[in-house]
C-alpha positions in Angstrom: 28.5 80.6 118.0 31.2 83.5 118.4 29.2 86.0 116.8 26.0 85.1 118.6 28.1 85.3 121.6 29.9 88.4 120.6 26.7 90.2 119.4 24.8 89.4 122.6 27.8 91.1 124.7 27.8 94.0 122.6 24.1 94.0 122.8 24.3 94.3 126.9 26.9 96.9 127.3 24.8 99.4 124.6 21.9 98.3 126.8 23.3 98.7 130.1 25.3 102.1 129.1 22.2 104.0 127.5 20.0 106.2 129.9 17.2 108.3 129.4 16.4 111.7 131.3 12.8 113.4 130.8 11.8 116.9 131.4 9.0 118.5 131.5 8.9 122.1 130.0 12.8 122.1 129.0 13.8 120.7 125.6 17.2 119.9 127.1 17.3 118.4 130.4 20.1 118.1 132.8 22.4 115.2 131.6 22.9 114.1 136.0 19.1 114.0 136.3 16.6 111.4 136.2 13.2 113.9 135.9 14.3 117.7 135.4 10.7 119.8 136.3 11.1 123.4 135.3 8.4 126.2 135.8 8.0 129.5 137.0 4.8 129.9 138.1 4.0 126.1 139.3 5.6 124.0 141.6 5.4 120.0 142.3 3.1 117.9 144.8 4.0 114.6 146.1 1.8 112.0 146.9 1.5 111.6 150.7 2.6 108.8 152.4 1.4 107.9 155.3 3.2 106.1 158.0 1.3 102.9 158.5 1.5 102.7 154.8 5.5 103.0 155.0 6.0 100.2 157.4 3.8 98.1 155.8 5.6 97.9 152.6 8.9 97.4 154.4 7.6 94.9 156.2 6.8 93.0 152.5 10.1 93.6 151.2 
């Protein structure tokens, strides 16, 4: 029961302690971001949101 216990503690700080970062067009992204975008001749478009759209979802939460 100790090592079940012991192993499933273990188990959740590796878990809760391991994050992932993704880039797109770097091999190494930058270890504080989420999403590191790099490009030189492209940039990035958003979806829009419109604001009906915003107050409706805040209204389900």
């Amino acid at each position: 029961m100790k090592r079940i216990l012991l192993f499933g503690i273990l188990l959740l700080s590796f878990l809760i302690s391991v994050q992932a970062q993704i880039g797109i067009n770097t091999t190494s992204p930058h270890p504080s971001a989420a999403l590191d975008v790099q490009s030189s001749t492209q940039g990035l478009l958003l979806p829009r949101r419109y604001r009906y759209a915003a107050i409706f979802l805040l209204s389900i939460i």
